[in-house]
N, C-alpha and C positions, 0 to 999 in steps of 0.2 A: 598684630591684629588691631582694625581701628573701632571706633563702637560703631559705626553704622554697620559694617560688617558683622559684626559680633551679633548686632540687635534682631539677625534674622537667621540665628540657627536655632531658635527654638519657632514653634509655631505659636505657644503659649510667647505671650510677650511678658513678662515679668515685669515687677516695677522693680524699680532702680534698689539695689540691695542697699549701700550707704553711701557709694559716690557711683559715678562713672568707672573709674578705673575697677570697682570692685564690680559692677556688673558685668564690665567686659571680661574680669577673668574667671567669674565664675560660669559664665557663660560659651566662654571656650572651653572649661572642663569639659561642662556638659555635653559640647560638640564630639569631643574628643574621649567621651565615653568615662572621663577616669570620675563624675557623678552622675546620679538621674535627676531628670526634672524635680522630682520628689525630695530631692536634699537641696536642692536651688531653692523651693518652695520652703520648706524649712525655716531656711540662714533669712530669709524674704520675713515671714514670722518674725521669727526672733527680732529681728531688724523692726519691725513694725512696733513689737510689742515692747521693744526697753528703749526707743531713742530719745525719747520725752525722762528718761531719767540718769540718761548719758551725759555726764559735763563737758565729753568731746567727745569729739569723730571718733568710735571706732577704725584699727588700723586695719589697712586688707589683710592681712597676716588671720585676725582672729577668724573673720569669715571664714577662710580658704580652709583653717582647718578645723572650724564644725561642719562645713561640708562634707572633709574630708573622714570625718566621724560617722557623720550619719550613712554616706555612701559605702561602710565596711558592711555591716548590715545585708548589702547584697552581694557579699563574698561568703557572709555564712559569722564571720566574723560578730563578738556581744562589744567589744572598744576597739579601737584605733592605739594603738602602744604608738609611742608617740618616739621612745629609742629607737625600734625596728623600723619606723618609717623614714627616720633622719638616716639611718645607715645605708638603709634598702627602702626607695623608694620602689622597686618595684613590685615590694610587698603589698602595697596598696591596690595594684592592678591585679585583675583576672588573666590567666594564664596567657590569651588568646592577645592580650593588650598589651603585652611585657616591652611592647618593641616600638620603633620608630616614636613618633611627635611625643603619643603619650607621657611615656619616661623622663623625656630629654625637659617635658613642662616640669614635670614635678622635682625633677632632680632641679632646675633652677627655681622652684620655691624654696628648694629645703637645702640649700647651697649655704643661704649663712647663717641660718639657725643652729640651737644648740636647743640640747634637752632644758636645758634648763633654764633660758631665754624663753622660751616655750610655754613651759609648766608657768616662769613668773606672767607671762600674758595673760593666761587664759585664768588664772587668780585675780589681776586686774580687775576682772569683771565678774564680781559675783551675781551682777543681777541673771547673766545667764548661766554661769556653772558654780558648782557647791563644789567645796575641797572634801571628799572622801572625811577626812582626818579630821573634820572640826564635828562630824556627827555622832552625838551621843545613840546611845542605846533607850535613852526616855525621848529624844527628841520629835516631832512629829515626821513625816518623809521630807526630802527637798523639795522645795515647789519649782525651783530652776528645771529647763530643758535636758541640762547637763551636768556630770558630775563627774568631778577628776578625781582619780583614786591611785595617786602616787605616777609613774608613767603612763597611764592609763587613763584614756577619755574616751567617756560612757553615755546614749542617751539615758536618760533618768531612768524610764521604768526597765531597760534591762538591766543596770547597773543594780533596780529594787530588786527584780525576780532573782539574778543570782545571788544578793544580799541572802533572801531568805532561804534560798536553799543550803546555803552555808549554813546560815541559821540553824537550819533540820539536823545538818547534819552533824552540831557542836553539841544541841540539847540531846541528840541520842547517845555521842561518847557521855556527856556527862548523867545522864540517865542508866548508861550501862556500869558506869564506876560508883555510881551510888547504890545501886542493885546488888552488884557484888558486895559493896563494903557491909549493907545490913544484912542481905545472905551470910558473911563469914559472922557477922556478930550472933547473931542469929543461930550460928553452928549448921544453917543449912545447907553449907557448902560443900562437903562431903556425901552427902545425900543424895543432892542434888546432881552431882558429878554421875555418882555409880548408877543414878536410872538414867541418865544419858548414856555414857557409855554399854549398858547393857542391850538399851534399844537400839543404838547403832551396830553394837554385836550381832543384833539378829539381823537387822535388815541389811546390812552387809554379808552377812554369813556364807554367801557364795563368791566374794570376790575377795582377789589375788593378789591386787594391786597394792604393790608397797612403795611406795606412799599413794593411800588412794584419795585423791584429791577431794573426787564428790562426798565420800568420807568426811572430811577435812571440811569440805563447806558446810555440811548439815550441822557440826558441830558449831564450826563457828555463826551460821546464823541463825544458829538455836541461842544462843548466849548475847547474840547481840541483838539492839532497837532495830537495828540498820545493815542492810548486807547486801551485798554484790555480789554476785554468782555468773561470772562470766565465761567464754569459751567458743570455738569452733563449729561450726556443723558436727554434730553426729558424736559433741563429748558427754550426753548426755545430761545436758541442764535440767528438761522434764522431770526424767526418772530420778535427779538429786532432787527436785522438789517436792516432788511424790512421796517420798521418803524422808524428807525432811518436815512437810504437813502432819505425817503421820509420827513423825518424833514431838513434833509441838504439844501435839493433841494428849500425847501420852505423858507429857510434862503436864499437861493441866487438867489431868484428871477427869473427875466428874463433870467437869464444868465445858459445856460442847463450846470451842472455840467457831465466832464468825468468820471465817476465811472467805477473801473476795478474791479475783481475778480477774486480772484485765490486760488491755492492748493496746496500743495507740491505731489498732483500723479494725473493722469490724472481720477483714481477711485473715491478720494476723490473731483475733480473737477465736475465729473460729479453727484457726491452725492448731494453738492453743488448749483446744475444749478437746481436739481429736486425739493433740500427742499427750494431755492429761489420762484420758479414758483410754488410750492405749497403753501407757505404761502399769494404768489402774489393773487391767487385764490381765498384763505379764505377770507381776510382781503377786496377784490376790491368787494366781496359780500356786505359789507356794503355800503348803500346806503347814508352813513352820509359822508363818505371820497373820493365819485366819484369824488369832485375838486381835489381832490391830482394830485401831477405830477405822476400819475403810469406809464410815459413812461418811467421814468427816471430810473426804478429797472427793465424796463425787460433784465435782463444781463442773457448771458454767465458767466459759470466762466472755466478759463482755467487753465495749471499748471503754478508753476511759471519759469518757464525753457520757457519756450514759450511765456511767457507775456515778460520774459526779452531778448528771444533773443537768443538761445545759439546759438555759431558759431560751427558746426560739427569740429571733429578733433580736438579743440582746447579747454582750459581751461576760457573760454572767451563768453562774453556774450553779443551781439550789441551795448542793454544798461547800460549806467553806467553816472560816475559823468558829466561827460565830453557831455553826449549826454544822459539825462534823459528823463524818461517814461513821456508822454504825455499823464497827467491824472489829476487828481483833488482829486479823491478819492480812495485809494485801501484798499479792505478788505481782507484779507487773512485770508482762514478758516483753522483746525487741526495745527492751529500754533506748537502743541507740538512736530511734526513729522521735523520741518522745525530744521536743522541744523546751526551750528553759520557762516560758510562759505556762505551758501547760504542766509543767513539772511543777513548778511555783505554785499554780493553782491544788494540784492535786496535792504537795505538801502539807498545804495552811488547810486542809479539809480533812488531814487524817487526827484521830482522836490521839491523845497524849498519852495513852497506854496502847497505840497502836505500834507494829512491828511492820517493817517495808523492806520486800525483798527484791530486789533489780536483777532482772534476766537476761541477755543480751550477748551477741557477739561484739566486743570491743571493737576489729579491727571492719565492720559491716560502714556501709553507711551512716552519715551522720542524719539529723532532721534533716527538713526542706528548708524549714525556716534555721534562722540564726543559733550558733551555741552548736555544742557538739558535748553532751553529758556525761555519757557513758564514756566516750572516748577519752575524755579530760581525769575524771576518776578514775578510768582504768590505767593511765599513762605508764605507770612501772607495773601494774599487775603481772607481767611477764617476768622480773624476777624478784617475784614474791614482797620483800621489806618486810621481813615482820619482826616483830620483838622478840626477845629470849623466854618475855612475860607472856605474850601469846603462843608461842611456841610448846612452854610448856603447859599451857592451858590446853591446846588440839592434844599434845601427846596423854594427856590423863584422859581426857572424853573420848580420845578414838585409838590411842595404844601405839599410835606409830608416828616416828619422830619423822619433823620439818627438815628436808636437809640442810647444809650447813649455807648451801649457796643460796637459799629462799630464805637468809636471816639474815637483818640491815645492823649495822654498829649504830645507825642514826636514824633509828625508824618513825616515820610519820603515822602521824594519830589514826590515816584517812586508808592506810594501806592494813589494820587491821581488823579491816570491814569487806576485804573484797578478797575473794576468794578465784583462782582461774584454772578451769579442769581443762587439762591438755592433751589424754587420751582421746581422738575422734573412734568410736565404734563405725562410722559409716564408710568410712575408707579405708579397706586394708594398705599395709606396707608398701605394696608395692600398687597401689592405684593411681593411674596418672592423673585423676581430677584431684584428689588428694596433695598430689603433689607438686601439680600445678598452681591449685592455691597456694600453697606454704610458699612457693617460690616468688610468686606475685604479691604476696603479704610482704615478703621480704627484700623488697625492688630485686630480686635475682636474674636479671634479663640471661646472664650466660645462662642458664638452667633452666629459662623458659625456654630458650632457643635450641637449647639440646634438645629436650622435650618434643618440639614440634617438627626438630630433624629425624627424629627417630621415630614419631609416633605411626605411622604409616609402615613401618618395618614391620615383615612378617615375624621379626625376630624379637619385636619388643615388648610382648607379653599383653598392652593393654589395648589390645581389638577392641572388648567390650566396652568400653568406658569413653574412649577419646578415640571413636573410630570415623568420625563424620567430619572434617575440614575442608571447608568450600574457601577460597581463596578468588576471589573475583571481581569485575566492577558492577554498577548498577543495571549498566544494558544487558547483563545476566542472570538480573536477579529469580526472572520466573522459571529460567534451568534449576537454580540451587532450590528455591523453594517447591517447584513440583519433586525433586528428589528428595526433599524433608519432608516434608508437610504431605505431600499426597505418596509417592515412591510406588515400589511397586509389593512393598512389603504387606500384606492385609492387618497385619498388628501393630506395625506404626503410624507415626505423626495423628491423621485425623480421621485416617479412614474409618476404622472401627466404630468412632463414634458419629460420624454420620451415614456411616452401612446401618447401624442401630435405628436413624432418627429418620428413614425413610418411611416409614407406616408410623400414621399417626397412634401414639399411646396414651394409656388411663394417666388420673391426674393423680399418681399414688405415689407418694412419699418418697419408698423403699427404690423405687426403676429412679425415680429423680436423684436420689444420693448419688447410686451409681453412675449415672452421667456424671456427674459431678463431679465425680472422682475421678473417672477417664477422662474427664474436659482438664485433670490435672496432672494425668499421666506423661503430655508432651506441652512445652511452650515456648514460644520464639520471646527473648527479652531484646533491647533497644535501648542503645546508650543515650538515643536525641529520640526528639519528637518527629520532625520535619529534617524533610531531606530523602533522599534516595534510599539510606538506609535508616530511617525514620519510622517510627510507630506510625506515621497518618498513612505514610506510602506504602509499607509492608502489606497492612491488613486491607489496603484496598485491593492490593496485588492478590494478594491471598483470598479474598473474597470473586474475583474475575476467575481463579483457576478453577476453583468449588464449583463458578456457574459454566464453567468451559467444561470438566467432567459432571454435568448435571446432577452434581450433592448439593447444589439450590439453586430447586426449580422457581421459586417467588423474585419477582426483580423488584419489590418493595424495598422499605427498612429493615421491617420484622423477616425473618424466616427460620424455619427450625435449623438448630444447631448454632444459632450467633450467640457468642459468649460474650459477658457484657460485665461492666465495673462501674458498680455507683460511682459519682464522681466527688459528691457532698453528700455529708450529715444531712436523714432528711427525719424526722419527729413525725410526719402526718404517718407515715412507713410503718416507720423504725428501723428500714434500712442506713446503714452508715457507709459510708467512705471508706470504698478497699472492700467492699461484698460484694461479691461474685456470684454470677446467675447465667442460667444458660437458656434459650428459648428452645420451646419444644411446643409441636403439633398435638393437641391431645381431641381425644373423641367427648362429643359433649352432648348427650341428646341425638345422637346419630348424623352431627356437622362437626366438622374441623375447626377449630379454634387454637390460636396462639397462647401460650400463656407463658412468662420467663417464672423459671425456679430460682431460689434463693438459696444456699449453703452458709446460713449464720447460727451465732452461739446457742439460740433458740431450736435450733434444727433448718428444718426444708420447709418453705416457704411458698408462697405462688401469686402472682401478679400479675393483672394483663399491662400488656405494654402501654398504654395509657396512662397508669397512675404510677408509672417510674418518675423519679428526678431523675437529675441530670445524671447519663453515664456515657459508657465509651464502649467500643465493639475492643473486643482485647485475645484475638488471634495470637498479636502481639501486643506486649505490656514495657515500659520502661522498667527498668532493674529500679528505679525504685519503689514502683509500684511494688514488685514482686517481692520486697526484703517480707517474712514473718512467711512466705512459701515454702515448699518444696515440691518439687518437678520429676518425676523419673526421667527424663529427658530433655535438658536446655538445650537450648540453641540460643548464643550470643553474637549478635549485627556488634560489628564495628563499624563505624563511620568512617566517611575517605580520608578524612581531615582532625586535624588535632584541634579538638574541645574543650573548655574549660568544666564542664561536667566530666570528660571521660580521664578519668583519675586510677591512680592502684585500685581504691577501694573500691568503689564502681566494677572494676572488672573483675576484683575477689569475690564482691557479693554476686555478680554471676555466675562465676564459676560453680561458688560455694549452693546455687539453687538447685544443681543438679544433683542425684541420690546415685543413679544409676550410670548417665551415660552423658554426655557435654558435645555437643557443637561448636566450632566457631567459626561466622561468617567476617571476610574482611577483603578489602579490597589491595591494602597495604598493610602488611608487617610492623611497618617500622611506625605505625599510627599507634598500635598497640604498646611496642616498643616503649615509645614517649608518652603512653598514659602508666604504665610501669614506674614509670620514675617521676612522675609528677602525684605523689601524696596530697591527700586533702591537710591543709591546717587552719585549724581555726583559734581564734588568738579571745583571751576570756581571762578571768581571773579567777576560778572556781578551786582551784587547790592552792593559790595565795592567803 
């Protein structure tokens, strides 16, 4: 490639990074997909801002790979491992990029490199990267762009954010070993044990389960700063929280414990508040636990953006180290969704006698943004690692021993904080949505594929559940969706709720829920945006059928029955990101008027379509909108083509939205196939 070539694949014309040959190759990267404009722009920076204290050229070597750092970032990726890229250069590529020029570049940068040729360059230059290992604990932050941390090269502040949550998570063990040690001097350790395990006596008192995990987590995150409660669809996380709030409360006595909750979307908060007060319901039916504190669990749960504060305009959030949340207890549920930035923030804002308990499906979705948390800390949660010390700490507080295969001879500090209930109540034995998750969790293709050979067989038991499989291209789309979506069933897909929304109705709280809930009864999810089988095409598709059988007579924007998804945090509102609203025709003074409902932690809400922020019509939703739902009815679009979003997890968290019954639309098999066996990984140093 020569540079006048070169100098017109971007439309931005860059200024020269530190010679010629260095702009031509980072400039073909960038043609060639393996960085973005935005990491060209970067090394361009950096470049600007240290050459005046350079006593020579930089080599192309160093550029090529802080480019190559910054551009992980949009793989989801907090460093660049600097072994795994020398071995496997096509670790650094998106799935969809693994092939032709791309590779064949990168494998000739990293041709005669060595790790440690590598790590001695980018020490070379401290004005742009900090060695990890020369930073004390008094020290101030790095001020460099970049920080190596052994194989590992970091931009700065993610390299800070996961700093501190490591951080969190050191002062809690050694917060929890010093509690204990003044509890046994103290003699209150025996005491303290028998009103645990008594309380766990009752609130278990109906259940069979040996070894009962949820058991097993309420203890261990009764006794610890810090805990992780992770699991399945339908293992019951709620209902161990439930019951484990209400063991806290009875540890501390007189003294009414602040418990908060919260969510990384204002959808998943409100999913949140419904399965709290639904388990509140179950559980306050027994007439053996009416003493319990149950005033203490009737919470709200909100997002975390609002529990902490955010300042409009700014990067910045009321609370923090300086001026911490004023609370006792926070549980944070869909931990997986929560990002390391916002995890960071929400850390350094919890009070130093506070307790943090993480909810989540390990194997769900990672964030949007970079880092994968939950994932990372859960990484052996499947088989157990615990100590013989913790082991026989659960067996005194709950009576029943850890088997022998959930006990590590080498156990880590970090696996005796996390707890993972494996029972799902939502799927019985023999349920194929059930079992098509576990399979796809498991890259199982033979067993998916048995599965959807058989499911259609009058002989295979699961009609109910996996009875819908549309297999076809795009030019068919409007057959499979008028048979989902409108069909000819009156209590599927949408009918019902826009047979409902034909006469205009009162603007009354209680009718609004109810849509609400039926707008949640069925939902089509979407691995892409754009495209045939796409979220923008679907719902427009979908909205053409509605006005082809006249369930929307308006050819506006607005019309009753369009369900809608804030898109951003909005403060003027107090609508968040991920609330859900449906528009409805109501009677006002004897005229028709518009008005969209809201379903947030607050309750039902109401808004004319004027003072909305930004949202989106969500017929259909992307699976990742959808993670902190549940559906009685999905329907999952697969794409014609192999995507680097469409991953195992991606297609588990779909499966996994469905309660009752699973769809899946696709046009090729073998697309599903190869997102089966292409896992998300993201590459971090959080349990180093």
């Amino acid at each position: 490639m020569n540079t006048a070539s070169a100098t017109t694949l971007s439309p931005l014309q860059p200024r020269r990074v530190a010679n010629p040959a260095v702009s031509e190759l980072l400039l073909g990267w960038q043609q060639l997909a393996i960085i973005r404009p935005l990491d060209l722009a970067l090394v361009q920076f950096c470049h600007t801002q240290t050459q005046a204290t350079m006593t020579e050229t930089a080599p192309n070597l160093l550029w090529g790979w802080l480019a190559l750092a910054s551009a992980q970032l949009a793989q989801g990726h907090l460093c660049l491992d600097l072994a795994q890229a020398i071995d496997s250069p096509a670790s650094l590529l998106a799935p969809s990029s693994r092939y032709g020029q791309p590779i064949t570049v990168l494998a000739q940068f990293m041709a005669t490199q060595s790790v440690a040729s590598v790590q001695q360059l980018l020490r070379n230059y401290p004005q742009l990267i900090c060695n990890a290992e020369q930073i004390t604990e008094q020290a101030q932050q790095p001020s460099t762009p970049f920080v190596l941390n052994g194989v590992r090269l970091y931009l700065q502040r993610y390299w800070r954010y996961e700093q501190q949550i490591k951080k969190f998570i050191g002062h809690c063990q050694l917060q929890d070993n010093t509690r204990m040690l003044q509890a046994s001097a103290d003699n209150r350790t025996v005491a303290e044990q028998q009103q645990v395990k008594a309380t766990l006596d009752l609130l278990f008192a109906d259940s069979q389960a040996n070894p009962d995990w949820q058991r097993m987590a309420c203890a261990l995150a009764a006794t610890s700063s810090f805990a992780v409660i992770t699991g399945g669809p339908g293992t019951g996380k709620t209902t161990t929280v439930v019951k484990l709030l209400l063991l806290l409360q009875q540890m501390a006595g007189d003294k009414p414990l602040h418990i908060e909750l919260a969510a990384p979307t204002g959808k998943a908060a409100a999913r949140l508040t419904q399965s709290i007060a639904g388990a509140i319901a179950k559980l306050s039916d027994r007439a053996d636990l009416a003493a319990l504190p149950w005033q203490s669990v009737q919470l709200q749960a909100q997002t975390i953006h609002r529990l902490l504060g955010s300042v409009p305009g700014r990067q910045a959030f009321h609370h923090h180290q300086g001026r911490p949340l004023p609370l006792d207890v926070l549980v944070v549920d869909e931990a997986s969704m929560v990002d390391v930035e916002l995890m960071s923030a929400l850390l350094q804002a919890l009070p130093k006698h506070g307790r943090l308990i993480l909810l989540g499906d390990k194997d769900q979705l990672a964030s949007v943004e970079a880092g994968a948390i939950l994932g990372e800390l859960c990484k052996d949660a499947l088989h157990g690692g615990y100590s013989q010390e913790t082991a026989a700490r659960l067996a005194t507080l709950t009576g029943q021993i850890v088997p022998a295969n959930y006990l590590s001879e080498n156990p880590a500090s970090l696996e005796q904080h996390i707890v993972m209930l494996r029972t799902s109540h939502r799927f019985a034995a023999d349920s194929a949505i059930g079992r098509l998750a576990t399979a796809v969790n498991a890259g199982d293709e033979k067993l998916v594929q048995q599965l959807f050979a058989t499911i259609n067989s009058p002989d295979s038991g699961h009609a109910n559940d996996l009875a819908a499989l549309a297999y076809c291209s795009p030019q068919q789309n409007s057959r499979w969706l008028n048979d989902l979506v409108l069909g000819n069933n009156p209590q599927q897909g949408l009918w019902p709720l826009f047979h409902q929304l034909q006469q205009p109705l009162a603007t009354d709280d209680a009718q609004a829920s109810a849509l609400l809930q039926r707008l949640g009864q069925f939902q089509i999810l979407c691995a892409v945006r754009q495209g045939p089988f796409g979220v923008e095409q679907i719902n427009q598709q979908i909205e053409q059928l509605l006005r082809q059988h006249r369930l929307i007579t308006r050819h506006e924007q607005w019309y009753a029955g369009r369900p809608v998804m804030i898109a951003q945090n909005d403060y003027s509102t107090g609508l968040m990101n991920g609330d859900i609203g449906i528009c409805v025709s109501v009677s006002d003074g004897g005229r028709e008027l518009l008005k969209v409902a809201f379903a947030t932690a607050d309750g039902v809400r109401w808004f004319l379509p004027s003072r909305l922020p930004a949202l989106e019509t969500v017929f259909a939703m992307t699976v990742h909108k959808s993670q902190g739902s549940e559906f009685r009815h999905a329907v999952l679009i697969v794409p014609e083509q192999v995507s680097p979003v469409l991953t195992r997890e991606l297609l588990y968290t779909g499966i996994t939205r469905a309660a009752a019954q699973f769809s899946l639309v696709a046009s090729d098999l073998r697309v599903m196939y190869r997102a089966i066996q292409q896992p998300t990984e993201r590459r971090g140093g959080l349990r180093l």
